[in-house]
N, C-alpha and C positions, 0 to 999 in steps of 0.2 A: 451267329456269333455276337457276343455279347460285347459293344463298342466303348469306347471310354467319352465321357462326359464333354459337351460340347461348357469350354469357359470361356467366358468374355468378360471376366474380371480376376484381379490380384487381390490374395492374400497380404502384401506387403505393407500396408499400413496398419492391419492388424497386428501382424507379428512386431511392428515396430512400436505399437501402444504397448504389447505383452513385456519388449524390454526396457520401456521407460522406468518403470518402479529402479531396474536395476542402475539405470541412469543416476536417479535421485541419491540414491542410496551411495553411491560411488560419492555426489557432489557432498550429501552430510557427512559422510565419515572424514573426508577430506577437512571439511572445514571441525571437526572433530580431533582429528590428531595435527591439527593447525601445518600441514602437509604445504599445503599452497604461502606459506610463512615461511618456507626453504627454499623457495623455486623463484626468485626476483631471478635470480642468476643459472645458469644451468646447474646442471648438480648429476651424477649419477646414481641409480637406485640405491645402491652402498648407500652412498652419500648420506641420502635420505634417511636408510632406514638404521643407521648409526646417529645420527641426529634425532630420530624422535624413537629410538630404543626400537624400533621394529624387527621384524625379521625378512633377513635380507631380498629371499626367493619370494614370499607372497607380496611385500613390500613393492617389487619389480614387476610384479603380477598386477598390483590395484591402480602401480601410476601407469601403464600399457591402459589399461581402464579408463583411465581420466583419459588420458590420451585421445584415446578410440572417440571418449564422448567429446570432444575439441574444448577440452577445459584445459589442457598441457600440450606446449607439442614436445616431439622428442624427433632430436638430430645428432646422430653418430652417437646413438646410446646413452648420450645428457637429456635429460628434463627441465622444461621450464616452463613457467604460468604464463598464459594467451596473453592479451592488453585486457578480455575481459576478468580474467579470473585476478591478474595484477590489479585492478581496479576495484572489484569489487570483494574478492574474497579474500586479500593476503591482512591481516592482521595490523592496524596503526593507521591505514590508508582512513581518510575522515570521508569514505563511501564505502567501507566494510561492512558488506551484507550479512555474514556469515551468522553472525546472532539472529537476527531477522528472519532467515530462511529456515536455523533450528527454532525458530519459537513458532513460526509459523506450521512446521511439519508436525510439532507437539500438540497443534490446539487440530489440526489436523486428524490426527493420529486416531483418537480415539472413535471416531465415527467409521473412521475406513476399515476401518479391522473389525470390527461388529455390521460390515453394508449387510450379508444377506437376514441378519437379525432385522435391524430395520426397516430392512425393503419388506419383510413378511409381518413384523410386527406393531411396526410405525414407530414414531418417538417416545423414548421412554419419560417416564413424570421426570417434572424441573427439578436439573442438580444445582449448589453453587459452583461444582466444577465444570460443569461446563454452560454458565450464564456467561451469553457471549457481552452480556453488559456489567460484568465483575468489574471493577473497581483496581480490584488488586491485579487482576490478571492484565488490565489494560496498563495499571501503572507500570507493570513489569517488562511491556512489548514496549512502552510509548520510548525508551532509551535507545532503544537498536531502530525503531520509528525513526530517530532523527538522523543517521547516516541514509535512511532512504528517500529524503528528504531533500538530502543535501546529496542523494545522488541523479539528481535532475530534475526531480519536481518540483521546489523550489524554484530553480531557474527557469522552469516554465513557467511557472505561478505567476514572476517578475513579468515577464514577457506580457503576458496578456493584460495586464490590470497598467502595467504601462503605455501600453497602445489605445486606453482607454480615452476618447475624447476629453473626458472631464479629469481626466489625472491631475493634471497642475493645480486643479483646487482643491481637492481632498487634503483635510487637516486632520482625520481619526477616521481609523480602521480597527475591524473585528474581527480577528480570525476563529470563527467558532467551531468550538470543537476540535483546537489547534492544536493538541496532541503536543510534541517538544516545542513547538512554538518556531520551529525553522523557517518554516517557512512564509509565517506571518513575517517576523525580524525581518524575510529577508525583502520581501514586500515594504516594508518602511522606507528599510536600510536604502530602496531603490527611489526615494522622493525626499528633499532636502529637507522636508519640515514637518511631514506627516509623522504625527504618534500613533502608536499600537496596544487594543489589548487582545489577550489570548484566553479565552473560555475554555472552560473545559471540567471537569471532575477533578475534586481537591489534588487526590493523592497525585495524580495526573501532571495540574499546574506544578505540583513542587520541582518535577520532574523540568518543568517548560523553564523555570525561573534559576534554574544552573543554565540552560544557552542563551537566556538574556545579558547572562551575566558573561557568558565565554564570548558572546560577540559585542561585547561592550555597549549593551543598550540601555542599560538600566534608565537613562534619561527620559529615553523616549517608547518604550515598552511598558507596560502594566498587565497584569493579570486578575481574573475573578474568576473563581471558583464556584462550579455548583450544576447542576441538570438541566438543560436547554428546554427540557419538557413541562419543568415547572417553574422554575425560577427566573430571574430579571436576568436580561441580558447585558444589560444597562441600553443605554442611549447616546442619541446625539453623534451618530458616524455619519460619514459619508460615503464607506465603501464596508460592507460586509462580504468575508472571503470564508467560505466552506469548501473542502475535497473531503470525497467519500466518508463523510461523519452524521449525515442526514436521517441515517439508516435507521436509528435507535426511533425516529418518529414518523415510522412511514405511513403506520395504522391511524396516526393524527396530522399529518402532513400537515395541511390548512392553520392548525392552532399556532405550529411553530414558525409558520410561512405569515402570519400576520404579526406575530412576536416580531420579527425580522422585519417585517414591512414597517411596523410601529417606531422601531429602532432608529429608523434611518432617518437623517436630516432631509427634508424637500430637495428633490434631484437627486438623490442619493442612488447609490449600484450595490446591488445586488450580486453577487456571482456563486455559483455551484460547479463543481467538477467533478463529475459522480458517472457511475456506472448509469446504463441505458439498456436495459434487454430487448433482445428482439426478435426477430424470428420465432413466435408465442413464445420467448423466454428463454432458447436454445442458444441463444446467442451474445454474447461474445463469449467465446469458448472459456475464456480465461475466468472472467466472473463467475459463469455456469458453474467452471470446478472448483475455484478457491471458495466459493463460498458453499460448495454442495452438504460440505459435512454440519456444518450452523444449519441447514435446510433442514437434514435428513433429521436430526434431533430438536426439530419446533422452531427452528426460528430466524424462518424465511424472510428476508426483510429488503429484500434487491430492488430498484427501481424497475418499473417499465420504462422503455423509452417515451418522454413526453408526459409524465409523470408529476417530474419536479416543476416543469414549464407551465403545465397546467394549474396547476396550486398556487402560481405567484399571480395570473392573471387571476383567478377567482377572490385573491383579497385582498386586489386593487392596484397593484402594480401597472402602470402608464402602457408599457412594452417589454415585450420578452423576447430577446433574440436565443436563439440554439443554432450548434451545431455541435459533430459527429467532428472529433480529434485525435490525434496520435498521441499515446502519454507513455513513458516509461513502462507501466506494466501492461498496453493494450491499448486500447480506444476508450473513449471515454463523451458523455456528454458535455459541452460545456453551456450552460445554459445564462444569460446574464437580463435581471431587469432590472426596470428604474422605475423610482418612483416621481409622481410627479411636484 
């Protein structure tokens, strides 16, 4: 007689990958008919779906949905947003992800819905739609950039470069490649005397120089415009601050890593906050996949861990500390040198 299968493993994390997609899908449409914009307060399905024109039965169907995935909870048949989704996804909160997560699912998009093309094909010849170094495309994310910014990262960014032995003399800082420029401002904002500028791509800075002006810096903020890979960074800082912007010169690491070393005034800091792969590359789950689809279409650009660390001692940096941190979207390197 023919026995049944000896198992000593679970399906259940598999079938839990297969309902993730419907997971996402449930959080963008959310933030699509701005759902999570009704639910500060409880609210019943009705409620709901009189307020954003829906219809009533499926409307009751998709927030049970949210629910399930712990984006809502519901009690005695009301609905209402977690502390996370009140924070991050209800619309006016100045840490509203909800643009951020649609533009990210967009540049996403076109790679995952063409994988088995790819994986058999490889990457198709270079689009401008999908140049992860587009100009226009980055000026258009660098806006919803700055609520995630200012939904922790920033305040971590403070924390460390505060803790820094040499802080209290630091008179000018570079946050390059600083994107809305939050979290350079807020890196200033956090030393009674220190100025800031923010680098970055033109269309980019225009973007950075409306939140110098919403956090009242114009004093002590400046900006320069233009491509870290060719152009002058300017000089004469004391502390240069980079998160995950390094990426565009990883194939020339060394050229840009002495540009920066050049930069700096004597005794000067260095700091990078960048992804670190590891596990030959399998690892951190989070980078592996948000960056898979840039991969899968040419343009792999991820650190190894030990990477960036290496690059700063090869062109001349005194000492290089690293360590492996907790950051808002994952782990991350934080790598810091000095020069002498």
């Amino acid at each position: 007689m023919k026995k049944l299968p000896e198992v000593n493993e679970s399906f259940g994390d598999l079938y839990q990958m297969l309902i993730a997609p419907i997971k996402s899908k449930l959080l963008l449409t959310g933030i699509e008919l701005k759902v999570f914009n009704q639910l500060s307060e409880p609210k019943s399905a009705d409620a709901v779906a009189e307020a954003i024109s829906s219809h009533p039965e499926n409307t009751r169907l998709f927030l049970d949905g949210l629910a399930a995935s712990d984006l809502l909870e519901k009690n005695d048949g009301l609905y209402q947003n977690t502390a996370v989704t009140q924070t991050f996804l209800a619309e006016g909160s100045p840490t509203f992800m909800g643009e951020m997560f649609t533009s990210q699912a967009q540049m996403w998009d076109p790679a995952l819905n063409d994988l088995p093309k790819l994986v058999n094909e490889g990457p198709p010849p270079p689009s401008p739609e999908m140049d992860m170094g587009s100009e226009e495309m980055w000026a258009q994310f660098t806006v919803s950039l700055a609520n995630y910014e200012r939904a922790g990262v920033a305040q971590q960014a403070v924390e460390f470069v505060s803790e820094l032995p040499e802080f209290s003399s630091f008179r000018k800082m570079l946050d390059l490649g600083g994107g809305p420029g939050v979290t350079g401002i807020a890196i200033a904002a956090s030393h009674p005397h220190m100025k800031g500028v923010i680098f970055d791509r033109p269309g980019i800075i225009k973007v950075a120089e409306t939140f110098i002006k919403e956090y009242e810096m114009e004093n002590r903020m400046d900006v320069l415009a233009g491509d870290y890979n060719c152009d002058s960074i300017g000089e004469g800082y004391d502390l240069i601050w980079t998160s995950n912007t390094l990426n565009f010169a990883r194939h020339d690491l060394d050229s840009l890593m002495k540009k920066i070393y050049d930069a700096l005034n004597p005794g000067g800091v260095f700091i990078s906050f960048c992804e670190g792969l590891t596990n030959e590359r399998t690892k951190t789950d989070f980078v592996v996949l948000s960056m898979m689809s840039f991969a899968l279409m040419g343009q792999d650009m991820c650190f190894d861990q030990g990477e960036i660390a290496d690059s700063l001692l090869r062109v001349g940096f005194k000492s290089v500390r690293s360590r492996t941190l907790n950051a808002p979207w994952g782990t991350a390197d934080l790598d810091i040198g000095r020069k002498a």
